[in-house]
C-alpha positions, 0 to 999 in steps of 0.5 A: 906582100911581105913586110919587114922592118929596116934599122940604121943609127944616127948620133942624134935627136934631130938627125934620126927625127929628120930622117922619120919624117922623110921617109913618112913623108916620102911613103918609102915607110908607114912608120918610123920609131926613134929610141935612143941606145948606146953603142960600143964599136970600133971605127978607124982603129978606136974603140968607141962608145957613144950614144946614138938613135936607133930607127925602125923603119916598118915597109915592104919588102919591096921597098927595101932598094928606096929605103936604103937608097934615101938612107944613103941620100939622108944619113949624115955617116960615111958608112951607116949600119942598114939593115931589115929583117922579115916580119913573118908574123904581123897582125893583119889589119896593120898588115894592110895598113902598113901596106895602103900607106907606103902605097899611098892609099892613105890620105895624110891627116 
């Protein structure tokens, strides 16, 4: 089974914090990490430059179609940046654990 790692931002602590522990909660991921960044783009015609959170999201690929659709249902953005890159090289026992906890197969501590 493959892995991969998805991304998407927020504008904030809290928003990138909620959506963490859903996605846990919800096993669509086994771990989600938040760091803040600081992006510059442009939106409706006005370049902008704010700080936001970036989360990393680790999963399978299988998983990709549920994490993006619980991004949607979650993500405060009219239009939030998605998007996963394979993980072709992953140590193998965090392979596995990655795989048994969005499999259920890792009880909640």
């Amino acid at each position: 089974m493959s892995l991969i790692a998805v991304f998407t931002t927020v504008g904030d602590e809290e928003q990138a914090q909620h959506i963490a522990r859903e996605m846990v909660q919800r096993r669509l991921v086994a771990c989600a990490q938040i760091e803040a960044i600081e992006s510059v783009f442009y939106w409706q015609g006005a370049l902008c430059q704010e700080r936001e959170f970036r989360l990393l999201l680790k999963t399978t690929a299988d998983n990709y179609a549920a994490v993006e659709a619980a991004i949607h249902e979650l993500h405060p953005y009219e239009l939030p940046a998605i998007h996963a890159v394979a993980l072709d090289r992953v140590f193998e026992p965090y392979a596995q654990w990655v795989i048994d906890s969005v499999q259920g197969r890792m009880p909640p501590q």
